[in-house]
N, C-alpha and C positions, 0 to 999 in steps of 0.2 A: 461427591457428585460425579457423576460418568459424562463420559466425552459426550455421550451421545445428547443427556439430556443438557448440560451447556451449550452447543450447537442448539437445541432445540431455544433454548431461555437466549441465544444471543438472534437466533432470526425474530421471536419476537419483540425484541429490544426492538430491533431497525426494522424491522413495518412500523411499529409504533412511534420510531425516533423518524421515519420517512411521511407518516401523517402529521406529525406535528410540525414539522418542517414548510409540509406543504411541496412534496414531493414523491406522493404514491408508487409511484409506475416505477420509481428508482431499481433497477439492477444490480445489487452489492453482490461481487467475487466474495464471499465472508475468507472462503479458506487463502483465497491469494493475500488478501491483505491482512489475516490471521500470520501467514508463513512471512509475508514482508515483517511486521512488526516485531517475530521473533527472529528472525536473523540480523535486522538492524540493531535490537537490542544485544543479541549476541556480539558482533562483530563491531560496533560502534561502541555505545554507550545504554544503559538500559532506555535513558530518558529520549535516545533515537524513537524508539518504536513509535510513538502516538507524534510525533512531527514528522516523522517520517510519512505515516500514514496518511494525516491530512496533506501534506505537499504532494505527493502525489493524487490524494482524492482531488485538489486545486486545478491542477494539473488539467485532470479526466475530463473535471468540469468547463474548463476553459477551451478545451477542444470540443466537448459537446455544445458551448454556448457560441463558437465557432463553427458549428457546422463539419469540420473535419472527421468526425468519429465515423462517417460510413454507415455501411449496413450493419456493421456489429454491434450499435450503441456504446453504452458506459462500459459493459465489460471492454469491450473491445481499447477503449481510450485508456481505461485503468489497466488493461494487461501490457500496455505501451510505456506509458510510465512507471510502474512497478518493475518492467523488466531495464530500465533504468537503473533507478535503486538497487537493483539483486544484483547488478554487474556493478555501482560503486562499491556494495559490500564486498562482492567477492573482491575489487580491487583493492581493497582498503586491506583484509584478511590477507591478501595474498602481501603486499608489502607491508606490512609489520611482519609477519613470520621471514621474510630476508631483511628486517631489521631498519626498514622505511619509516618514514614520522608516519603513515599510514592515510595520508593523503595522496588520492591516485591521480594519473597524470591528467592535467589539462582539466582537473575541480577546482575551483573558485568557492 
């Protein structure tokens, strides 16, 4: 199957997964949270990616049920959190390669 038409079969997934929900108008980043889920799986553990995912989709949604997200909407609260995540990975990758337990400073 080609990149192209999986992109095609995952946007239809999420309109479909965004109607039954009962949440249309939803604005999914696919390829952001496509790229968070394999670098978390890379640099963590495979079984990071899909909680990794949802913690921050929580996240997004908590700032938009908050009112904080601005004029940019959901992308905007999801590329906030996500760029979270991408800088624990890279912290995590970066100390285990100098031989760290790979918990970065100041995560709980």
């Amino acid at each position: 199957m080609s990149v192209d038409n999986e992109m095609q079969i995952l946007s239809e997934w999420c309109e479909q997964l965004a109607r039954a929900l009962e949440i249309p108008d939803l604005d999914v980043d696919q390829e952001l949270l496509l790229d968070l889920a394999r670098k978390s799986a890379d640099q963590v553990i495979h079984a990071a990616a899909p909680v990794t995912a949802s913690m921050v989709g929580y996240v997004a949604g908590h700032e938009a049920g908050r009112g904080n997200i601005g004029s940019g909407g959901s992308r905007e609260a999801t590329a906030r959190a996500a760029d979270i995540a991408f800088r624990l990975c890279e912290n995590r990758a970066s100390s285990s390669t100098e031989g760290g337990s790979g918990s970065p400073a100041g995560a709980t």
